[in-house]
C-alpha positions as CSV (number, residue, x, y, z in Angstrom):
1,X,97.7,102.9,121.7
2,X,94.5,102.1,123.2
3,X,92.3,105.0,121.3
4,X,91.8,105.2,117.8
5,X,94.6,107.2,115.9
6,X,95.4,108.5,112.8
7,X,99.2,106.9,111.1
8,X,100.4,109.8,109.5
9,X,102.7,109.2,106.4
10,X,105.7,109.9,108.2
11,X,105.1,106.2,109.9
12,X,103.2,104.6,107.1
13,X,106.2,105.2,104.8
14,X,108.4,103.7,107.5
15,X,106.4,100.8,108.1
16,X,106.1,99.8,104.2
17,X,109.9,100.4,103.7
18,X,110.8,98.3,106.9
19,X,112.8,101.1,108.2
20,X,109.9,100.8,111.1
21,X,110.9,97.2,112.4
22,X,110.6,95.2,115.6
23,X,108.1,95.7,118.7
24,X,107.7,99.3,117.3
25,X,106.4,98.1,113.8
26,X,104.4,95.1,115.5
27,X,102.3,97.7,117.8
28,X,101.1,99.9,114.8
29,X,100.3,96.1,113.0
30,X,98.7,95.3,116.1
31,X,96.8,98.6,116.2
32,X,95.7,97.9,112.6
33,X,94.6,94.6,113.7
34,X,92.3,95.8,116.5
35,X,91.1,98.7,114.5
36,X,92.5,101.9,116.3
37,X,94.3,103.2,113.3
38,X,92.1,105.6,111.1
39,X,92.9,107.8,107.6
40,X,91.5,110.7,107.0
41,X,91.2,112.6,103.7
42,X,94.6,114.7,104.3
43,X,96.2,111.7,104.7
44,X,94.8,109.5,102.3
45,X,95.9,111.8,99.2
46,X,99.4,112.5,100.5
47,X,100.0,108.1,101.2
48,X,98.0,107.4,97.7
49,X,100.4,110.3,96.0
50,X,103.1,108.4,96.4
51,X,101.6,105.4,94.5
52,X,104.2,104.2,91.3
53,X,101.0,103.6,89.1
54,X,97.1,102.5,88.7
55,X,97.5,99.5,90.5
56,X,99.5,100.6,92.7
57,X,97.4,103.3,93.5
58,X,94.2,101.4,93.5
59,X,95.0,98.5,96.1
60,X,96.4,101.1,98.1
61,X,92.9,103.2,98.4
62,X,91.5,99.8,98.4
63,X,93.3,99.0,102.1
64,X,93.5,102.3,103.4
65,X,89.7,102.9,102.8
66,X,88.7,100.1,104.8
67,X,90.2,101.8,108.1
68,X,87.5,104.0,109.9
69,X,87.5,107.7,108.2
70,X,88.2,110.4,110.6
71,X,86.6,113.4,108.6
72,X,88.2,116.5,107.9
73,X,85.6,118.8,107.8
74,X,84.9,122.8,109.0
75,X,85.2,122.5,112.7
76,X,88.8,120.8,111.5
77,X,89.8,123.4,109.3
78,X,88.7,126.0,111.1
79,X,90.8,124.5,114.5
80,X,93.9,124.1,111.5
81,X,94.0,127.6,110.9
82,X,93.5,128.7,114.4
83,X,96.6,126.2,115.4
84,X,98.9,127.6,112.6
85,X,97.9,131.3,114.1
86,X,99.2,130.0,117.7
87,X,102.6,128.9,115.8
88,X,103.0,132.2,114.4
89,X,102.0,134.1,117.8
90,X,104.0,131.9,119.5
91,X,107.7,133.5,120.7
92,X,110.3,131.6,119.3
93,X,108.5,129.0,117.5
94,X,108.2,128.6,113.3
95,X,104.4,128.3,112.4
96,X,105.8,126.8,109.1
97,X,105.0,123.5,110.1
98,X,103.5,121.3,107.1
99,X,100.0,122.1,106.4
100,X,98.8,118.5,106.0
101,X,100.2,118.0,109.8
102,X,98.4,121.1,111.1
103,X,95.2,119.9,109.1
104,X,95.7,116.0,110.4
105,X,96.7,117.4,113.8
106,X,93.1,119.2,113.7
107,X,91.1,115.9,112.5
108,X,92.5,114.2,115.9
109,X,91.4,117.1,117.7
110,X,87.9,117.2,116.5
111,X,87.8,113.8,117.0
112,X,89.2,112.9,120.2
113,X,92.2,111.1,118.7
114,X,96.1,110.4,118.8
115,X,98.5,110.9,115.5
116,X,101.1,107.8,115.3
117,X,104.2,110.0,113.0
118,X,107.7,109.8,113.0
119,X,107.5,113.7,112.3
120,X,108.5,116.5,115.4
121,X,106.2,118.7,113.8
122,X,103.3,117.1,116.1
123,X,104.9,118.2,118.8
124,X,105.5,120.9,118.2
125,X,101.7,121.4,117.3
126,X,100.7,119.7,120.5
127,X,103.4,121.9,122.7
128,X,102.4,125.4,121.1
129,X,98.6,125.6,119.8
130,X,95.3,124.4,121.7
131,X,94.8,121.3,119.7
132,X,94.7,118.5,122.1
133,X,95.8,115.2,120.7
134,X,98.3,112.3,121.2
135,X,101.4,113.2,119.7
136,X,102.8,109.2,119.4
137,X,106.3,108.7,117.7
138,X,105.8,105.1,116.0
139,X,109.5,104.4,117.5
140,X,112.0,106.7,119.4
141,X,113.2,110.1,117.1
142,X,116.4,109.1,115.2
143,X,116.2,105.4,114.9
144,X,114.1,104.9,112.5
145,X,116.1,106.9,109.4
């Protein structure tokens, strides 16, 4: 990774339960390290819904606000819903991808960016809409559970 990108949950999750392991695990650390790995807002409440309780919940805002904030804002939204349109016009393809990847999918757009995920709905988003973004898997499909 040598932009910044956003680490959707799918590899979050993965890297907390140590089901991401090895080189894999120490490039998104060392992405942390260097400061390429953003949240944004989309993100941010679907990793801090998982939290078991308050403090839980409020040292994981504490270390996932301190990354840099991609914002979700119109131009985002706006590219979301175009994207999820392109799915659905698209012959053959589902536009029922998950709404929080369409909308993080659209943050990296705006923002010149790559989404880290261990989730094939980026690529499908990258292979079928006009968003233009890194679609990174954090380690190769089907080895990481």
């Amino acid at each position: 990774m040598s932009r910044l990108a956003l680490l959707d949950t799918s590899a979050w999750a993965r890297l907390v339960d140590g089901r991401l392991a090895g080189p894999p695990a120490e490039g998104v650390l060392d992405a942390l390290a260097a400061g390429r790995i953003a949240m944004t807002e989309p993100l941010l409440l679907e990793i801090l819904f998982s939290a078991s309780d308050l403090d839980a919940f409020q040292a994981r805002q504490e270390e996932l606000t301190a990354l840099p904030l991609l914002t979700l804002d119109r131009r985002a939204a706006a590219r979301a819903l175009a994207a999820q349109a392109d799915l659905a016009n698209a012959p053959g393809v589902s536009h029922r991808v998950k709404p929080v990847d369409l909308l993080v999918a659209a943050v990296a757009d705006v923002h010149d960016a790559d989404v880290v995920h261990y989730d094939h709905d980026y690529d499908t988003i990258a292979d079928h809409t006009l968003l233009a973004f890194g679609s990174i898997w954090a380690t190769a499909r089907g080895t990481a559970g």
